[in-house]
HTML snippet that shows the backbone in 3Dmol.js (N, CA, C, O; Angstrom):
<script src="https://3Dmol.org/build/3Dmol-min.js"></script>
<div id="view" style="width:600px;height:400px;position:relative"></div>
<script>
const pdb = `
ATOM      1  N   UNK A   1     149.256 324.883   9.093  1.00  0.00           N
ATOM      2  CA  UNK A   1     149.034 325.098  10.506  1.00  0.00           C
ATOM      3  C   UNK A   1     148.569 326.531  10.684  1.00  0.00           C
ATOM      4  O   UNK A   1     149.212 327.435  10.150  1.00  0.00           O
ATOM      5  N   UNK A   2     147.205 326.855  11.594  1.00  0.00           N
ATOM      6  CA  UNK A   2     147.145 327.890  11.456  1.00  0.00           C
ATOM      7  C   UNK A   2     147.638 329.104  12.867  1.00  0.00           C
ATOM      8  O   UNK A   2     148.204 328.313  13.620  1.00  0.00           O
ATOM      9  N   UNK A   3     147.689 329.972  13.308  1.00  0.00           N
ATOM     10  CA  UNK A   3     147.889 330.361  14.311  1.00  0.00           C
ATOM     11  C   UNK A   3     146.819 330.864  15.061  1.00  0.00           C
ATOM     12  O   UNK A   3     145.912 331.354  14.388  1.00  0.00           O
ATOM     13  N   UNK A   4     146.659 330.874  16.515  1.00  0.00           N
ATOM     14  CA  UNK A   4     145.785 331.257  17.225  1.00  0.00           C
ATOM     15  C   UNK A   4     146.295 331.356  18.639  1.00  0.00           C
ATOM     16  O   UNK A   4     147.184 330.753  19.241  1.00  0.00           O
ATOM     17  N   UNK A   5     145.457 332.303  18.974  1.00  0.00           N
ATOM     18  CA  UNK A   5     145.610 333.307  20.224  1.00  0.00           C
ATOM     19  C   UNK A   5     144.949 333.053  21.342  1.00  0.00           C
ATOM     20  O   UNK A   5     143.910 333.714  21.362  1.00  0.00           O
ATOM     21  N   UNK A   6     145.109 332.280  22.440  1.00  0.00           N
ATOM     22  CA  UNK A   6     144.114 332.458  23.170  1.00  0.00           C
ATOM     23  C   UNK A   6     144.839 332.120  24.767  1.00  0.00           C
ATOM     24  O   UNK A   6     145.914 331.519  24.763  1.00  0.00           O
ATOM     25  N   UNK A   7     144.240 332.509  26.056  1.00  0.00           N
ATOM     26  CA  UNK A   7     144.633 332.260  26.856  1.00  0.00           C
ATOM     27  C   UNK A   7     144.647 330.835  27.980  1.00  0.00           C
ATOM     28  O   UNK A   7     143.711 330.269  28.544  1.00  0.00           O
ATOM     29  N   UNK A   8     146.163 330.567  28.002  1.00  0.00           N
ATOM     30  CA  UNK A   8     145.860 329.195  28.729  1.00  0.00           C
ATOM     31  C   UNK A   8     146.698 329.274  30.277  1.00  0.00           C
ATOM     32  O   UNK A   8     147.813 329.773  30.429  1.00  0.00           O
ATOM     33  N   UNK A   9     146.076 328.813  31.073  1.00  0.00           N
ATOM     34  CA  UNK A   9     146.178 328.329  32.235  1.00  0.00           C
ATOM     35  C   UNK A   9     147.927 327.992  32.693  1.00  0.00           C
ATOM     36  O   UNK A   9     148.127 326.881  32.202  1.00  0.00           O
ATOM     37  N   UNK A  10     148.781 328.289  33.151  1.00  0.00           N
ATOM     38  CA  UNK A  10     150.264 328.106  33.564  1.00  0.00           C
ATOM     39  C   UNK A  10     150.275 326.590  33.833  1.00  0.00           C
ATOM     40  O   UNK A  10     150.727 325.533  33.395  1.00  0.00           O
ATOM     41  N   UNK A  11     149.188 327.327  35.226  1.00  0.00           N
ATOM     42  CA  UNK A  11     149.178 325.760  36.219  1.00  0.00           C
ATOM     43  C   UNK A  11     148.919 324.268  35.452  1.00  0.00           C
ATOM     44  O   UNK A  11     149.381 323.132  35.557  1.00  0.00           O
ATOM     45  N   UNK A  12     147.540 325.200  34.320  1.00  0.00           N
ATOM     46  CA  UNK A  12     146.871 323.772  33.934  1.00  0.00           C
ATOM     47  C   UNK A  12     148.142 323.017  32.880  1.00  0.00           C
ATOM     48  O   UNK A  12     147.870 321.852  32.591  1.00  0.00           O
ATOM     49  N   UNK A  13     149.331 323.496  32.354  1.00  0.00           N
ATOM     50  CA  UNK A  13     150.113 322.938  31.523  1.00  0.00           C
ATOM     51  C   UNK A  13     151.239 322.479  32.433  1.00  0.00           C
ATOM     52  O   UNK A  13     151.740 321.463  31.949  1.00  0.00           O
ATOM     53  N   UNK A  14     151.665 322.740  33.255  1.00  0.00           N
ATOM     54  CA  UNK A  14     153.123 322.072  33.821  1.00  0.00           C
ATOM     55  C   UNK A  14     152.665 320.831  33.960  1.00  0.00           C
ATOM     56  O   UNK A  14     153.226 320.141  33.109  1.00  0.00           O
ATOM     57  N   UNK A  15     151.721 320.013  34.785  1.00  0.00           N
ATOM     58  CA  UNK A  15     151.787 318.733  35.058  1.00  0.00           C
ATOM     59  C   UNK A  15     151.992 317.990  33.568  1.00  0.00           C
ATOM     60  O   UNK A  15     152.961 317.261  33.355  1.00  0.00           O
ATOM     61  N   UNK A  16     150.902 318.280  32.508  1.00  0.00           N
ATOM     62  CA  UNK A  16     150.812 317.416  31.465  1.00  0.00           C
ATOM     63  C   UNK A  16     152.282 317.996  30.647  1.00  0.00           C
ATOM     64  O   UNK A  16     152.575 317.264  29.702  1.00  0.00           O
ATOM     65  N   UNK A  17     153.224 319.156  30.851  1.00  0.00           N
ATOM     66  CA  UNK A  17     154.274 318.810  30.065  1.00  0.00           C
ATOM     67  C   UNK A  17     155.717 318.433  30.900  1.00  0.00           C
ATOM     68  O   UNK A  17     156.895 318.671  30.638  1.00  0.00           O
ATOM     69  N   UNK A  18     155.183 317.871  31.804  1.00  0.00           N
ATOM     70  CA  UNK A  18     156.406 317.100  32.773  1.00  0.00           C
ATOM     71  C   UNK A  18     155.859 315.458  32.154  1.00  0.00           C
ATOM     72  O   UNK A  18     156.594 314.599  31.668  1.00  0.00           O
ATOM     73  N   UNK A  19     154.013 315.358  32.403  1.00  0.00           N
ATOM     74  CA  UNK A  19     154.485 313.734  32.006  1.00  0.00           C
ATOM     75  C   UNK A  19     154.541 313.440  30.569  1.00  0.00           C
ATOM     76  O   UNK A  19     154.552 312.246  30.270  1.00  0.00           O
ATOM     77  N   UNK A  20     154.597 314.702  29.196  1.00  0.00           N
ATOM     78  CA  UNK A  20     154.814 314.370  28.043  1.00  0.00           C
ATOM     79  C   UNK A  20     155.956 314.814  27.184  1.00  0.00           C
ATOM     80  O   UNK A  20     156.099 314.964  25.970  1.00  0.00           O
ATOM     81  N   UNK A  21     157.050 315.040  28.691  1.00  0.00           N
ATOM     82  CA  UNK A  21     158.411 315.510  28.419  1.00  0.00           C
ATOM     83  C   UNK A  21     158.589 316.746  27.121  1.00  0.00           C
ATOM     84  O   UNK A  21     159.501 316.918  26.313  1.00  0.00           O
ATOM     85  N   UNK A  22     157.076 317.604  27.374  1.00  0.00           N
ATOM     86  CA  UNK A  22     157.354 318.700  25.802  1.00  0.00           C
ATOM     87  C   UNK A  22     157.888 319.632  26.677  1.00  0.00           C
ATOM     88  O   UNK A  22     157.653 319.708  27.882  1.00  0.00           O
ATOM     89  N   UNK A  23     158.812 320.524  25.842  1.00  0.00           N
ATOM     90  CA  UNK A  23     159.716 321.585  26.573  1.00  0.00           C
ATOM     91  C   UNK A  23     158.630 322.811  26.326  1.00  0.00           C
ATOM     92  O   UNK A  23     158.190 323.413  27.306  1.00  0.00           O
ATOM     93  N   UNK A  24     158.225 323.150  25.026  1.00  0.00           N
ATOM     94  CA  UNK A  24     157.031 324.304  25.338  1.00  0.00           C
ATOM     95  C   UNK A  24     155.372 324.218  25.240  1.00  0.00           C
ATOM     96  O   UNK A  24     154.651 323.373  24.709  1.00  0.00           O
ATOM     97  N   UNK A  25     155.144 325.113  25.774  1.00  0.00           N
ATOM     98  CA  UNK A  25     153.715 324.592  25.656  1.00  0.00           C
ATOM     99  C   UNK A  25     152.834 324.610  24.421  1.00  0.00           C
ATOM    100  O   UNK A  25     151.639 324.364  24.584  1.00  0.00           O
ATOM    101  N   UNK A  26     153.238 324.845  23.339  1.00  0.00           N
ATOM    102  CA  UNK A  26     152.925 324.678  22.020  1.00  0.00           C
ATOM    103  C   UNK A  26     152.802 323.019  21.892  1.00  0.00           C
ATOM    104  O   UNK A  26     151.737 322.434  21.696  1.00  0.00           O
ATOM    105  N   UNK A  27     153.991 322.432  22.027  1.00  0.00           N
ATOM    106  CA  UNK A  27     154.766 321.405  22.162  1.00  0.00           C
ATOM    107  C   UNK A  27     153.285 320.564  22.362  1.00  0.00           C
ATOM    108  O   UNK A  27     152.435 320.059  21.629  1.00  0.00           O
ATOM    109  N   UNK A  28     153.509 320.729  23.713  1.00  0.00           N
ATOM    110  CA  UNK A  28     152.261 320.261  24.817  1.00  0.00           C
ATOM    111  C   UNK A  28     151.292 320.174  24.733  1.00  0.00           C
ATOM    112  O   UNK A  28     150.794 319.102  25.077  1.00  0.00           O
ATOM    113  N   UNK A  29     150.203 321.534  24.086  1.00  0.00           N
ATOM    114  CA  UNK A  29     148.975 321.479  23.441  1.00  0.00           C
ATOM    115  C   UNK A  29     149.220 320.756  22.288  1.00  0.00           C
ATOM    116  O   UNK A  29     148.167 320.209  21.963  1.00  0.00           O
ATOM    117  N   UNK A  30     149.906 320.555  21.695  1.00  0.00           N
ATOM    118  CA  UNK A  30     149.457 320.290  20.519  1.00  0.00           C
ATOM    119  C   UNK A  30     149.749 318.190  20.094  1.00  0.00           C
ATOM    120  O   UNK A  30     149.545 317.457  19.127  1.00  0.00           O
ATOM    121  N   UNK A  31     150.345 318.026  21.598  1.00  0.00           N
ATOM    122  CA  UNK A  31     150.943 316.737  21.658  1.00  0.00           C
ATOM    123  C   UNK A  31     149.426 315.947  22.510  1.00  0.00           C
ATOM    124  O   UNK A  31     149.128 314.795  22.193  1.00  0.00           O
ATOM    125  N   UNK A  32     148.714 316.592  23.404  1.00  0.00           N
ATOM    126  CA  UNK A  32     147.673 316.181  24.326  1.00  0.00           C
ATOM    127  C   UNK A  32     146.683 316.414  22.980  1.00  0.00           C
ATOM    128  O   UNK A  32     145.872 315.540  22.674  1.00  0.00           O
ATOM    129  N   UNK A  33     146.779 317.372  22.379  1.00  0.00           N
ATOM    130  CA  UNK A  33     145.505 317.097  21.257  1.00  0.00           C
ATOM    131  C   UNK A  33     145.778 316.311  20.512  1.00  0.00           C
ATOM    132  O   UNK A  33     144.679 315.808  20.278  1.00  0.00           O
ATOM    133  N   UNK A  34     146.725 315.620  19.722  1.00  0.00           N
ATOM    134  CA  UNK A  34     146.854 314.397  18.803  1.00  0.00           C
ATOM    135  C   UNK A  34     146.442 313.110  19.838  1.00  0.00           C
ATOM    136  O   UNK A  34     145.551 312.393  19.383  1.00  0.00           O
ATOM    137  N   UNK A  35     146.881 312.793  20.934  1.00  0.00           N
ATOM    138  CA  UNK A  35     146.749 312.102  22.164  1.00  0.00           C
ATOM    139  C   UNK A  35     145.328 311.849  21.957  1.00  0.00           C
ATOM    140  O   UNK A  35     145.071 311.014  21.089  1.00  0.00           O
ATOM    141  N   UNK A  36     144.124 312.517  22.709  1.00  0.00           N
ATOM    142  CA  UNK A  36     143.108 313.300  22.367  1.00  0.00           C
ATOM    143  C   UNK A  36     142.627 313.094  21.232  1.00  0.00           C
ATOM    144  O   UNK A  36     141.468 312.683  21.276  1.00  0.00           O
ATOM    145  N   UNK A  37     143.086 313.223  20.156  1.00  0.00           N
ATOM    146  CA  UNK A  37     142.479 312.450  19.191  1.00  0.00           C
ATOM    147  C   UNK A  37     142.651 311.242  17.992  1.00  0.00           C
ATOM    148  O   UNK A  37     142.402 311.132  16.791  1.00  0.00           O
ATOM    149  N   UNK A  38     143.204 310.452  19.025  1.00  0.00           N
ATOM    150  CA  UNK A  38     143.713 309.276  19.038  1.00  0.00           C
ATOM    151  C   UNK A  38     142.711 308.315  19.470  1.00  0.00           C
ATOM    152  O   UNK A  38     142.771 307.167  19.028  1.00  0.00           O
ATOM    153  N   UNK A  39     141.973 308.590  20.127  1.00  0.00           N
ATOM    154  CA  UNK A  39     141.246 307.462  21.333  1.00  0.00           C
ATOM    155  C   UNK A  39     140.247 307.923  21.359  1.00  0.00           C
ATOM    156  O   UNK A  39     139.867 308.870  22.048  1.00  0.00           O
ATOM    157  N   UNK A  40     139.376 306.976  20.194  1.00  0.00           N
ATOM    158  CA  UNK A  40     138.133 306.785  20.391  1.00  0.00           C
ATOM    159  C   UNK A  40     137.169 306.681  21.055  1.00  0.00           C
ATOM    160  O   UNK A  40     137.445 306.039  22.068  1.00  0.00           O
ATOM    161  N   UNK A  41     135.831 307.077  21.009  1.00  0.00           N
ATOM    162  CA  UNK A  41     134.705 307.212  22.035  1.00  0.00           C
ATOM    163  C   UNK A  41     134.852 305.733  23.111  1.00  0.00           C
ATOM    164  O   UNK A  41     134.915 305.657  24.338  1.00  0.00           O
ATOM    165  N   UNK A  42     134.873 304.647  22.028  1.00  0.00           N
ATOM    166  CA  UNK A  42     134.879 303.618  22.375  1.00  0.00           C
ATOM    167  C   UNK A  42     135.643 302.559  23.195  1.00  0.00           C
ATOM    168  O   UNK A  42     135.311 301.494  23.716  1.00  0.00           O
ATOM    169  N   UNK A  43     137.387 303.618  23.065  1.00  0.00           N
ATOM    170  CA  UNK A  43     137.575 303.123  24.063  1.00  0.00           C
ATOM    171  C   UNK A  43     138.004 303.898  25.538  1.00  0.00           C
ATOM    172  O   UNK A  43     138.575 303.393  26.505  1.00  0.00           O
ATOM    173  N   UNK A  44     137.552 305.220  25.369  1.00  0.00           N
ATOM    174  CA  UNK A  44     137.278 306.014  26.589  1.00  0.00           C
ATOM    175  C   UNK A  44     136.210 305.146  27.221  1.00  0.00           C
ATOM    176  O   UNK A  44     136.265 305.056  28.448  1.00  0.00           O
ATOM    177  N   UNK A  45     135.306 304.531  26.630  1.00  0.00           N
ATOM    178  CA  UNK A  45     134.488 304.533  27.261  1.00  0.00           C
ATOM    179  C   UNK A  45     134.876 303.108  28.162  1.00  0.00           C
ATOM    180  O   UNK A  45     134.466 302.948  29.312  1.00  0.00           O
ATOM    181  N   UNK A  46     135.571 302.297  27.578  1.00  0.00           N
ATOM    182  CA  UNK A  46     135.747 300.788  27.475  1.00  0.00           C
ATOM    183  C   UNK A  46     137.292 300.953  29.011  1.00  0.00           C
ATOM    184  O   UNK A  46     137.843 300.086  29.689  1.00  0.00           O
ATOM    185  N   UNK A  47     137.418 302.147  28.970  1.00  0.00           N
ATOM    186  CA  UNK A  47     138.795 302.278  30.070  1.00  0.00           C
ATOM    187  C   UNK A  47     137.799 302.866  31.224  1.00  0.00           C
ATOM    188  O   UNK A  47     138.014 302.486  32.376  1.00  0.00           O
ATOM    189  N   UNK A  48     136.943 303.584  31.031  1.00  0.00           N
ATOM    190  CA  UNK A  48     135.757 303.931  32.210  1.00  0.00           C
ATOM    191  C   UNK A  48     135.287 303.396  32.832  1.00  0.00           C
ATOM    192  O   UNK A  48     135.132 303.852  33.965  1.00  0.00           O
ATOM    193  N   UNK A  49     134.760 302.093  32.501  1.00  0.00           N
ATOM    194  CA  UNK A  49     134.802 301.203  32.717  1.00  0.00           C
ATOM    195  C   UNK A  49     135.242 300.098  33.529  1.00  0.00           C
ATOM    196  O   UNK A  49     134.593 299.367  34.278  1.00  0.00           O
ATOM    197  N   UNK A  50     136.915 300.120  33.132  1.00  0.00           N
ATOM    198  CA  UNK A  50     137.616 298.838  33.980  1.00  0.00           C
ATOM    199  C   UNK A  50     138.355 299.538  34.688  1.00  0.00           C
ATOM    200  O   UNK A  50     138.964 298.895  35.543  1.00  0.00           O
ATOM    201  N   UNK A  51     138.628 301.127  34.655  1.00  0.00           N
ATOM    202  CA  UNK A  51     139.263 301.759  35.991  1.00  0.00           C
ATOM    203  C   UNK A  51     138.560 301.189  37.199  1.00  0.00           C
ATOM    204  O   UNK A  51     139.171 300.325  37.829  1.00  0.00           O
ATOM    205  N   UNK A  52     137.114 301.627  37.693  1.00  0.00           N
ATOM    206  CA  UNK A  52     137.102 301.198  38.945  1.00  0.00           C
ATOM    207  C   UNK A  52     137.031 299.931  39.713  1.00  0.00           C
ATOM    208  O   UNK A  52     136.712 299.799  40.895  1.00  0.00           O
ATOM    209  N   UNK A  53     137.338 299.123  38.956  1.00  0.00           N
ATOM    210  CA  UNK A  53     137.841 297.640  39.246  1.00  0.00           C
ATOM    211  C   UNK A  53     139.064 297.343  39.532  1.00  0.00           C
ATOM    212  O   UNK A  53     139.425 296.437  40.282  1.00  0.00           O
ATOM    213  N   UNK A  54     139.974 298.354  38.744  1.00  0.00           N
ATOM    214  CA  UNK A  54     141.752 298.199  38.886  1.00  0.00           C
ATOM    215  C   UNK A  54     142.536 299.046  39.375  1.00  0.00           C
ATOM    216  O   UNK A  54     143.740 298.864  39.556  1.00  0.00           O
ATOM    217  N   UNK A  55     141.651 300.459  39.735  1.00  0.00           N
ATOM    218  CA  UNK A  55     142.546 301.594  39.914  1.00  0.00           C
ATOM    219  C   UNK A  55     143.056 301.055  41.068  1.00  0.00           C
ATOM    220  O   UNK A  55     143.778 300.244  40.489  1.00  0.00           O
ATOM    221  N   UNK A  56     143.222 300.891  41.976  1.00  0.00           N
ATOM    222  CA  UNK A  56     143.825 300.290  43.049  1.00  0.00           C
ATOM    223  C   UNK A  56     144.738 299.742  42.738  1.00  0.00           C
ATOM    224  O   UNK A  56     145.462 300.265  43.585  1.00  0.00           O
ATOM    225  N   UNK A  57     145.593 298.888  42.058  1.00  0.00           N
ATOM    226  CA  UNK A  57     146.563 298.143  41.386  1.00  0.00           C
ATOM    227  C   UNK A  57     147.191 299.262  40.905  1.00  0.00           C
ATOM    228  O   UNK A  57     148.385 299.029  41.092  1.00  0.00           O
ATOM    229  N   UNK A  58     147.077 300.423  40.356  1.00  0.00           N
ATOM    230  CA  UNK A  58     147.773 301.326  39.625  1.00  0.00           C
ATOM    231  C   UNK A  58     147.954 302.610  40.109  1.00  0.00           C
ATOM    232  O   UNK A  58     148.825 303.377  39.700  1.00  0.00           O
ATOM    233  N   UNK A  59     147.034 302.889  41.095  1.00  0.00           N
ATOM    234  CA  UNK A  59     146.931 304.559  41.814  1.00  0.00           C
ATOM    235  C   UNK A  59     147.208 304.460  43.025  1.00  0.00           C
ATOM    236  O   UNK A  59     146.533 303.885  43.879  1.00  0.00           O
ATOM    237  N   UNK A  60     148.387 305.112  43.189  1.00  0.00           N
ATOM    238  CA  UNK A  60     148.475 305.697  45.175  1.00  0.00           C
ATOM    239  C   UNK A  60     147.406 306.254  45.334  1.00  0.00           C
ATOM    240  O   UNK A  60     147.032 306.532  44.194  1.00  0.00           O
ATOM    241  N   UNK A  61     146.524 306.664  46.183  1.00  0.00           N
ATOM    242  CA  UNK A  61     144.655 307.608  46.040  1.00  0.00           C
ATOM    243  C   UNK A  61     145.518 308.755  47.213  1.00  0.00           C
ATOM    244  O   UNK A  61     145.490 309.983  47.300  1.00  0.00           O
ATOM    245  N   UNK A  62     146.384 307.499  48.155  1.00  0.00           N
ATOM    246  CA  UNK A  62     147.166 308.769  49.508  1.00  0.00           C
ATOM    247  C   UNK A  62     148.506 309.546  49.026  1.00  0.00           C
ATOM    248  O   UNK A  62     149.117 310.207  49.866  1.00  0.00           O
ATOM    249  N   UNK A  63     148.928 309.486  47.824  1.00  0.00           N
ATOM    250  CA  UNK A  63     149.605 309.935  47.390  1.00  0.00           C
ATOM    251  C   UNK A  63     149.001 311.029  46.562  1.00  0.00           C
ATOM    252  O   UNK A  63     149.401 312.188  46.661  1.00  0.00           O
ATOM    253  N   UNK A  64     148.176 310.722  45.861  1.00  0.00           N
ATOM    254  CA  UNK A  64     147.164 311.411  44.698  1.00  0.00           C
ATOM    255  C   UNK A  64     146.211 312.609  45.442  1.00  0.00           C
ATOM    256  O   UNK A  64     145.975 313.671  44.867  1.00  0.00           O
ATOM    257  N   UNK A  65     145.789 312.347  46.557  1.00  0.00           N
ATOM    258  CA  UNK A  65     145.373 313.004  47.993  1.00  0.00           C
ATOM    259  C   UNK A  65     146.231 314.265  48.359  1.00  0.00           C
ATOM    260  O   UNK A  65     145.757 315.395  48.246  1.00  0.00           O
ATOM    261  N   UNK A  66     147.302 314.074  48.729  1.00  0.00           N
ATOM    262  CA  UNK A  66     148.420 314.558  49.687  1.00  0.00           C
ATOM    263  C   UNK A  66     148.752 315.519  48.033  1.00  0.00           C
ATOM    264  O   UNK A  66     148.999 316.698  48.286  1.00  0.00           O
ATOM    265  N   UNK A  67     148.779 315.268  46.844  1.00  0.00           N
ATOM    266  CA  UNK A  67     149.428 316.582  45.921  1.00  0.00           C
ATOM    267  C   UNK A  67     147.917 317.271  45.411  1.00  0.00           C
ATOM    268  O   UNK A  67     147.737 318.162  44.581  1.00  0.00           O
ATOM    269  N   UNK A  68     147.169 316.705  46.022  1.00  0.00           N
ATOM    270  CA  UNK A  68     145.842 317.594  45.691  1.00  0.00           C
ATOM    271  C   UNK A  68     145.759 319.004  46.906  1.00  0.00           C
ATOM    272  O   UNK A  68     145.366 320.167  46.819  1.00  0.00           O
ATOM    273  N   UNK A  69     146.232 318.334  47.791  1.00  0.00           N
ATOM    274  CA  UNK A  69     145.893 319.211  49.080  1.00  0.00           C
ATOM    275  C   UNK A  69     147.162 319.917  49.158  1.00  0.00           C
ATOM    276  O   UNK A  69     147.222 320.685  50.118  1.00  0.00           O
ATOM    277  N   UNK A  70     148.061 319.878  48.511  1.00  0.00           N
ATOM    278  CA  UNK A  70     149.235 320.567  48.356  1.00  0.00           C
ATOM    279  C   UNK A  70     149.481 321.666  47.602  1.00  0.00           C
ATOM    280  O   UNK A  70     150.333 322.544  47.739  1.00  0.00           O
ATOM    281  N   UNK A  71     148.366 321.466  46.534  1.00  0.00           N
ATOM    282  CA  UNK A  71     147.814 322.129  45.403  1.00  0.00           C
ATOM    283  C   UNK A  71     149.161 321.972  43.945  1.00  0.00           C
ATOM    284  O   UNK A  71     149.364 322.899  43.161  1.00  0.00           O
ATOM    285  N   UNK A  72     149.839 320.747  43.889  1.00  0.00           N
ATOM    286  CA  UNK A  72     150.708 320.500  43.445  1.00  0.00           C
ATOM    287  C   UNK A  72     149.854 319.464  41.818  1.00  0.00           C
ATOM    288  O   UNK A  72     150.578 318.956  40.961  1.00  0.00           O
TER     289      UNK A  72
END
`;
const viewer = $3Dmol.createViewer("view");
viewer.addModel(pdb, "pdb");
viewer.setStyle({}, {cartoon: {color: "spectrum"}});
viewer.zoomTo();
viewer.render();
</script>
């Protein structure tokens, strides 16, 4: 493993290490990059796809709305 230095975002890590329960953000980066490279072109592309047919079944948009404008 090698080490590296670089600057990351506060904000941009709390959401993704609340929904990948990592306690640090090492944790976190390094859990969204295995994630990340896990999932093929093919089926990013293949979920691109059938989101806008289903997101409705799965997404509040007025919920998703309301923590955008909250800046949450």
């Amino acid at each position: 493993m090698s080490r590296t230095l670089t600057d990351v975002d506060d904000a941009m890590v709390t959401f993704p290490q609340q929904q990948l329960g990592t306690k640090t953000k090492r944790d976190t980066i390094n859990r969204a990059l295995a994630i990340a490279a896990s999932i093929s072109a093919d089926d990013r592309a293949r979920a691109l796809r059938w989101l806008p047919a289903n997101a409705d079944a799965f997404l509040d948009f007025d919920v998703l709305e309301a923590r955008e404008q909250a800046g949450l």
